[in-house]
One Martini backbone bead per residue (centre of mass of N, CA, C, O) as a GRO file, in nm:
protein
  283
    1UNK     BB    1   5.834  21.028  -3.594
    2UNK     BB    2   5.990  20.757  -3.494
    3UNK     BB    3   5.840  20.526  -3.259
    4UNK     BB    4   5.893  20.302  -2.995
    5UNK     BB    5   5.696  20.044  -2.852
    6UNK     BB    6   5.624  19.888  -2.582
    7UNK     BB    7   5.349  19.682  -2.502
    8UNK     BB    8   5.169  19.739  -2.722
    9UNK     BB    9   4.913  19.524  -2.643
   10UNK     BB   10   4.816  19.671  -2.396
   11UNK     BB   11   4.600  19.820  -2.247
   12UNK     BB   12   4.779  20.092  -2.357
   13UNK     BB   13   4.911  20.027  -2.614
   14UNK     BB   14   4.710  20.046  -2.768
   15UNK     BB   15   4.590  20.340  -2.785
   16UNK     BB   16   4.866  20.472  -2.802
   17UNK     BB   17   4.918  20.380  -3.087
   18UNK     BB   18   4.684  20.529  -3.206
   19UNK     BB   19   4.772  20.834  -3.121
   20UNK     BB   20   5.075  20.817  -3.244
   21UNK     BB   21   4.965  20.770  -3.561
   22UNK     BB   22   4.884  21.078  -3.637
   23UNK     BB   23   5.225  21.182  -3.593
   24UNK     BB   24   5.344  20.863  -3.617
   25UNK     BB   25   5.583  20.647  -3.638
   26UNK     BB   26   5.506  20.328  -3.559
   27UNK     BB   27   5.674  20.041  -3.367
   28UNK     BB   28   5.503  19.752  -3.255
   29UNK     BB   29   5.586  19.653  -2.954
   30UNK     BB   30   5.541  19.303  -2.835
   31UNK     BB   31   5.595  19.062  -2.631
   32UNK     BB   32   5.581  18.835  -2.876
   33UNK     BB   33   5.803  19.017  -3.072
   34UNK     BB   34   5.980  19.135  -2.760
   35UNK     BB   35   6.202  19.070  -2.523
   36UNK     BB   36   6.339  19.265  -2.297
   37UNK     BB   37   6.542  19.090  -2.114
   38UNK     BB   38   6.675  19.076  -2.392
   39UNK     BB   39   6.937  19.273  -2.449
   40UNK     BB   40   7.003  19.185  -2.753
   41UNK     BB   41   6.719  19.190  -2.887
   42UNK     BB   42   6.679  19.465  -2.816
   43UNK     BB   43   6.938  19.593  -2.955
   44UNK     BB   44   6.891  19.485  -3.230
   45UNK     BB   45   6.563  19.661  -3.231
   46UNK     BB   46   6.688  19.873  -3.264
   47UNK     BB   47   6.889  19.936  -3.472
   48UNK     BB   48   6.671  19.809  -3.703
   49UNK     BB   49   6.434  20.110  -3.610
   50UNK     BB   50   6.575  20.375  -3.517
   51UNK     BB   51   6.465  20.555  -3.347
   52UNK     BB   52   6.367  20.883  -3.188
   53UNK     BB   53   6.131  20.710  -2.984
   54UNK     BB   54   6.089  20.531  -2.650
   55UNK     BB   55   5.815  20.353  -2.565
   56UNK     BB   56   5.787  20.235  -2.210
   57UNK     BB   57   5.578  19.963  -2.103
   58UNK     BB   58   5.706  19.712  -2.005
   59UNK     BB   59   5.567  19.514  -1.735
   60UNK     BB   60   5.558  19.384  -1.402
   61UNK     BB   61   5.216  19.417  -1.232
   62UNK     BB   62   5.248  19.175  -0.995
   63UNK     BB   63   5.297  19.239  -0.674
   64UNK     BB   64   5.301  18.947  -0.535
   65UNK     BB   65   5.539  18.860  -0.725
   66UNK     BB   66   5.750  19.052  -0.676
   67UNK     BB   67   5.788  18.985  -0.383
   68UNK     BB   68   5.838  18.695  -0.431
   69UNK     BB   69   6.046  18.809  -0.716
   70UNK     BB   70   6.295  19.050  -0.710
   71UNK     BB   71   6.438  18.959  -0.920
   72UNK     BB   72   6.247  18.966  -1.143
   73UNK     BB   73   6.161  19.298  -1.105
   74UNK     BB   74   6.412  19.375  -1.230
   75UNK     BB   75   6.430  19.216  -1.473
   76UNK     BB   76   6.155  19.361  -1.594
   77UNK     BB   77   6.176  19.675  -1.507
   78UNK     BB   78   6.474  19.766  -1.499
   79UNK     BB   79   6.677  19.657  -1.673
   80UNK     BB   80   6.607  19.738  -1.959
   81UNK     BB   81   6.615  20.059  -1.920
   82UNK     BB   82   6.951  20.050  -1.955
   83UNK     BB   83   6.950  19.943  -2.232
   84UNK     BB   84   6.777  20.211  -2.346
   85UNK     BB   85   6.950  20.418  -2.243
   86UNK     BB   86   7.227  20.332  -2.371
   87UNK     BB   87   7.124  20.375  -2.629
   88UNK     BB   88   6.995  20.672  -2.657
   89UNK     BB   89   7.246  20.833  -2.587
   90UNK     BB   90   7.404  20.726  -2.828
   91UNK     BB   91   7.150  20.794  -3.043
   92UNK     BB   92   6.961  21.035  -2.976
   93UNK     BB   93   6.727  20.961  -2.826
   94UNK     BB   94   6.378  20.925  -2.658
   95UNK     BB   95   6.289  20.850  -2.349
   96UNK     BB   96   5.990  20.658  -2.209
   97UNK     BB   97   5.840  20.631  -1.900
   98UNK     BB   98   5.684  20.407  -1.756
   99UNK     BB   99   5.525  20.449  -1.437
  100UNK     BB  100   5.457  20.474  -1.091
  101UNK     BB  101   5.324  20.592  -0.736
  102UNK     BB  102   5.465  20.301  -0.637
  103UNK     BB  103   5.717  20.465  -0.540
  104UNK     BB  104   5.534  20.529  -0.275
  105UNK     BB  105   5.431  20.472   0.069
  106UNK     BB  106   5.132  20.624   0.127
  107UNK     BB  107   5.186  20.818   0.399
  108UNK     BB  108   5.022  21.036   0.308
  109UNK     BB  109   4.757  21.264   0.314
  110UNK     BB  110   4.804  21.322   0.010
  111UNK     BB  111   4.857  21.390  -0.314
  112UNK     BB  112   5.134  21.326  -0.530
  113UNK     BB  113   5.385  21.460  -0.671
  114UNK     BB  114   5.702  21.537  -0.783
  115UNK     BB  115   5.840  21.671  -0.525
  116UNK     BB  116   5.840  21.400  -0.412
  117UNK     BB  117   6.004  21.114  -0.239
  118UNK     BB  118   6.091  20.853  -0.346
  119UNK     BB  119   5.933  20.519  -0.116
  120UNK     BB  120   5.939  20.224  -0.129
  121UNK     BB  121   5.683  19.917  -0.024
  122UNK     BB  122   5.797  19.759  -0.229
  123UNK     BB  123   5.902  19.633  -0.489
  124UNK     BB  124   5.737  19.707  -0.749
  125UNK     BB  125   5.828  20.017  -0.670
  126UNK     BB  126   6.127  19.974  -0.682
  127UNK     BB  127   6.171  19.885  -0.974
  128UNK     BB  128   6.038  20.182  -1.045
  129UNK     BB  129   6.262  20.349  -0.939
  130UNK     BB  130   6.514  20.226  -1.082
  131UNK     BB  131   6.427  20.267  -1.362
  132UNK     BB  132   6.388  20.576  -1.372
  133UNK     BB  133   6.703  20.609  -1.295
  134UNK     BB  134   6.806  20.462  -1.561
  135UNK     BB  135   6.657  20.677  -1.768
  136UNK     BB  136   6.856  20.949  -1.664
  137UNK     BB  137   7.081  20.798  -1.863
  138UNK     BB  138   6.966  20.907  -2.177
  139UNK     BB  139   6.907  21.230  -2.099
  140UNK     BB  140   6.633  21.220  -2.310
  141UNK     BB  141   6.365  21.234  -2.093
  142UNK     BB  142   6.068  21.060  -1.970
  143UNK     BB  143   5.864  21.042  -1.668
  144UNK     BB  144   5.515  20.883  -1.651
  145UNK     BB  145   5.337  20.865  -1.400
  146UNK     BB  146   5.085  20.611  -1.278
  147UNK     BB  147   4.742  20.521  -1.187
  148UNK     BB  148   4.456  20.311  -1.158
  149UNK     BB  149   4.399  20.149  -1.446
  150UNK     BB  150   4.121  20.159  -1.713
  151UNK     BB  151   3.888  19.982  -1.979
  152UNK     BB  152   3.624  19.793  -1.909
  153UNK     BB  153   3.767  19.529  -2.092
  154UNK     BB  154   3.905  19.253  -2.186
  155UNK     BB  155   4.200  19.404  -2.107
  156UNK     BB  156   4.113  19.427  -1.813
  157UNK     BB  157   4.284  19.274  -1.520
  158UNK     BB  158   4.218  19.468  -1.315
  159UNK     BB  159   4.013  19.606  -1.149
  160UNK     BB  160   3.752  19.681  -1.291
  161UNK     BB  161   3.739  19.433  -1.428
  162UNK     BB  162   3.703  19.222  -1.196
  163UNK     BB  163   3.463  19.367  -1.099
  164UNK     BB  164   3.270  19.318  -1.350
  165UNK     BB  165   3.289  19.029  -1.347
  166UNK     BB  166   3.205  18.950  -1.018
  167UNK     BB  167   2.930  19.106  -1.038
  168UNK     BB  168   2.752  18.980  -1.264
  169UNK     BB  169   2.711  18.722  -0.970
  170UNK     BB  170   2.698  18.914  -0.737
  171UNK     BB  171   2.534  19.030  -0.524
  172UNK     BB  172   2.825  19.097  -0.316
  173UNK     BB  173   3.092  19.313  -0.248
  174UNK     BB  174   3.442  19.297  -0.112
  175UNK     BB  175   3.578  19.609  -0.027
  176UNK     BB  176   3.834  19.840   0.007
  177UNK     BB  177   3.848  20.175   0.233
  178UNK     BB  178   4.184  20.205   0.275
  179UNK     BB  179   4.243  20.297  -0.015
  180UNK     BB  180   4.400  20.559  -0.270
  181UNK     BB  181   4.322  20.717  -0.560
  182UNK     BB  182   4.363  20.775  -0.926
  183UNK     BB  183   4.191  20.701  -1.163
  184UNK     BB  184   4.273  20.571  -1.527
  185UNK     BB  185   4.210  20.616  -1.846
  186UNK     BB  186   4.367  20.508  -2.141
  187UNK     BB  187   4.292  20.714  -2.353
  188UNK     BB  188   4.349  20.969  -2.160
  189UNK     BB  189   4.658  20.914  -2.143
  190UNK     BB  190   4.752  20.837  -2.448
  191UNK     BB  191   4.674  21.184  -2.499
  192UNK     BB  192   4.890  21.273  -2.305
  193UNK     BB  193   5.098  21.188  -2.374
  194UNK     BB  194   5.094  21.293  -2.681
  195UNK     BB  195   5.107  21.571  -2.538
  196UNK     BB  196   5.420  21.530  -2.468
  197UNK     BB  197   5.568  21.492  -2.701
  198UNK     BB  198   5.482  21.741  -2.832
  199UNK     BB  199   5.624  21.934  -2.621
  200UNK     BB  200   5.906  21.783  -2.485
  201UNK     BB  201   5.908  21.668  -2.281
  202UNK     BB  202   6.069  21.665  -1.932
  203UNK     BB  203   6.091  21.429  -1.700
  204UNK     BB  204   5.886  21.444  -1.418
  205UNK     BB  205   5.533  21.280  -1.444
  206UNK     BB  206   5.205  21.332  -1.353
  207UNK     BB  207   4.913  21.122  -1.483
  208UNK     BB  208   4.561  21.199  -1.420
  209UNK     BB  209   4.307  21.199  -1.347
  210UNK     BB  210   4.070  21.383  -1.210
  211UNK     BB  211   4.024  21.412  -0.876
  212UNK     BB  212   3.990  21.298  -0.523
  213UNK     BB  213   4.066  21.108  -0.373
  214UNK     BB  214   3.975  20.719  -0.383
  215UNK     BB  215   3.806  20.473  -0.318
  216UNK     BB  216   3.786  20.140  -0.421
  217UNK     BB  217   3.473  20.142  -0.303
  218UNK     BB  218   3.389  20.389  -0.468
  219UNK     BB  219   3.442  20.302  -0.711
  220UNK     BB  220   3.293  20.032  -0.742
  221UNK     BB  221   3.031  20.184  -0.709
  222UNK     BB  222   3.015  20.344  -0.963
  223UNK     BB  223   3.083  20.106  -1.146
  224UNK     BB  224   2.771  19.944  -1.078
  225UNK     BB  225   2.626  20.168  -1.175
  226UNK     BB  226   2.704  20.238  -1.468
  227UNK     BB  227   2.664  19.938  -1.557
  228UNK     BB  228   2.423  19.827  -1.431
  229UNK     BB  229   2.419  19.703  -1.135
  230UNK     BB  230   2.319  19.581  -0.811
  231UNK     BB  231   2.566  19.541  -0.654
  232UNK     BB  232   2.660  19.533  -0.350
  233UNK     BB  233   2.894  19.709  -0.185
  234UNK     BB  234   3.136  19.611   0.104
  235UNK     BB  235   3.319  19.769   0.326
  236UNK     BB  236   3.689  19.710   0.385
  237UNK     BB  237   3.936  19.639   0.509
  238UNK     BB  238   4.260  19.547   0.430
  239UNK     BB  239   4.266  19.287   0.635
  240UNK     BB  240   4.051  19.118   0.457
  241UNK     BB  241   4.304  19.087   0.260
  242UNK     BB  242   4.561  18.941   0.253
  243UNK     BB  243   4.907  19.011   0.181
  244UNK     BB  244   5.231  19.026   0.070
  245UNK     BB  245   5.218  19.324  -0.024
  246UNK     BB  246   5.286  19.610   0.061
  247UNK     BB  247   5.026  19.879   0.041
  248UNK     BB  248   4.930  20.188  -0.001
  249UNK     BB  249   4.709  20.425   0.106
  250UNK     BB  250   4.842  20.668  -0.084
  251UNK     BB  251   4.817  20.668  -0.503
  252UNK     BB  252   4.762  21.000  -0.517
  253UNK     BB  253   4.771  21.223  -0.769
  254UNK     BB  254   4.937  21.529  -0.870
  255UNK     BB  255   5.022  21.830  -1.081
  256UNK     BB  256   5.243  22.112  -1.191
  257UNK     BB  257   5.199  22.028  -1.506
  258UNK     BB  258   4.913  21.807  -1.521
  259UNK     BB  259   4.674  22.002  -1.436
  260UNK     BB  260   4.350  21.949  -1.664
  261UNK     BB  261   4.392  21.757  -1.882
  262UNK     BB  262   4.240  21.533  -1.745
  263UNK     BB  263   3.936  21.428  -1.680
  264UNK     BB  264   3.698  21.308  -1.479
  265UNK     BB  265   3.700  20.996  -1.413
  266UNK     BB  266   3.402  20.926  -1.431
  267UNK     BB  267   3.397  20.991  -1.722
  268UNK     BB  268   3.585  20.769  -1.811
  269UNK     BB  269   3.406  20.548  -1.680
  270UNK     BB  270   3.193  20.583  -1.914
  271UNK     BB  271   3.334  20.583  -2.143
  272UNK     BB  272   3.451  20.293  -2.139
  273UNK     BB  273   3.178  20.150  -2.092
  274UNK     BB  274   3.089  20.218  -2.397
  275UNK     BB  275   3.286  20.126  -2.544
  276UNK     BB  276   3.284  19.812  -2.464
  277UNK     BB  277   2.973  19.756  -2.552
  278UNK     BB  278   3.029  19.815  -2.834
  279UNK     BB  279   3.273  19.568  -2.852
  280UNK     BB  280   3.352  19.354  -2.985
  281UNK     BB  281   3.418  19.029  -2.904
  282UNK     BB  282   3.610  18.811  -2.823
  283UNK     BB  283   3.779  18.528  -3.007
   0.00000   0.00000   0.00000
């Protein structure tokens, strides 16, 4: 089959077309060689490589800047969707969208399912909630929910790396202890959407690493510890952290369809400190 990526450079997007290189022809669209906002180009980029199946990485996931500029999270996050689903229905092509647990206003006490309704907190999480329902109207779609996403290396710029980043020269940081998710490392993501391919899956899915929601203090533990490093984390409530956007209290998600799939976080962040270490470093 082949399959067109958007997104490819980034940190889910190496690894995903990786996985999807084993059983399919691959057409690695980044940043660089694709502004998806440009419906143009957009639309002429399909038509020239025919897929017949668009898996839609690119996304704007700075939440204070979203939440700054809803415009713009509309016009980067959910504009192209339409573009993909209006191609992909009329070409019977099949469209895959990654999408957030940050659809979910995070007021639950606990992990959050597909058969939840989503009620987005933010700006970024309506974008993808847009996304989501823009995707459904490609006909043969799938809508991929997950959060939390890490992959321990130089491409990782969410809380892992920062994390691990900031631990490196500091005796202790200051982590937030009321907010809960579902770590998930980006290989083994990759291999589950691989998955999802392969089965021909459709609907909204869930994809998460297994285990209990975790706070970021606890992640942040784990993390320095794994990685051999002394910083002490220090839990302090989302207070101490004043932000643009309402952040949910509760990103931790369950699957009625794929749990079980991918295996436990801590085993997954373990795994990816590992391949970072051999991984020579960026030029």
């Amino acid at each position: 089959m082949r399959v067109l990526v958007t997104g490819a450079a980034g940190m889910l997007g190496v690894p995903l077309c990786a996985a999807l290189r084993r059983d399919h022809d691959v057409v690695a669209a980044a940043r660089a060689d694709l502004d998806v906002t440009d419906a143009r180009a957009l639309t002429e980029r399909l038509e020239r490589e025919r897929p017949e199946c668009v898996v839609h990485l690119a996304a704007l996931t700075d939440v204070d800047r979203c939440q700054r500029e809803p415009e713009t999270a509309m016009a980067v996050n959910a504009a192209p969707v339409e573009t993909l689903a209006g191609w992909c229905q009329a070409s019977g092509a099949r469209l895959v969208l990654l999408s957030s647990i940050a659809v979910f206003d995070g007021t639950k006490g606990g992990p959050y399912a597909e058969g939840d309704r989503p009620h987005p907190a933010n700006a970024y999480g309506e974008s993808k909630w847009r996304a989501e329902r823009a995707a459904a109207r490609a006909g043969r779609h799938l809508v991929v929910r997950t959060g939390w996403l890490f992959s321990a290396d130089a491409r990782d710029r969410k809380f892992v790396g920062r994390i691990l980043e900031r631990a490196r020269d500091r005796a202790a940081l200051d982590v937030v202890d009321d907010r809960f998710g579902s770590p998930t490392g980006v290989d083994d993501l990759a291999a589950g959407i691989a998955r999802l391919l392969a089965e021909d899956a459709e609907g909204v899915v869930h994809l998460v690493n297994s285990g209990p929601p975790v706070s970021r203090a606890d992640l942040a533990t784990t993390l320095v510890a794994e990685a051999g490093l002394a910083t002490r984390i220090r839990p302090v409530p989302s207070s101490f952290f004043p932000a643009l956007a309402p952040r949910p209290a509760m990103e931790a998600a369950r699957s009625d369809r794929t749990d079980g799939w991918l295996g436990p976080w801590p085993d997954a962040l373990r795994a990816a400190l590992t391949r970072a270490r051999a991984r020579p470093p960026a030029r």
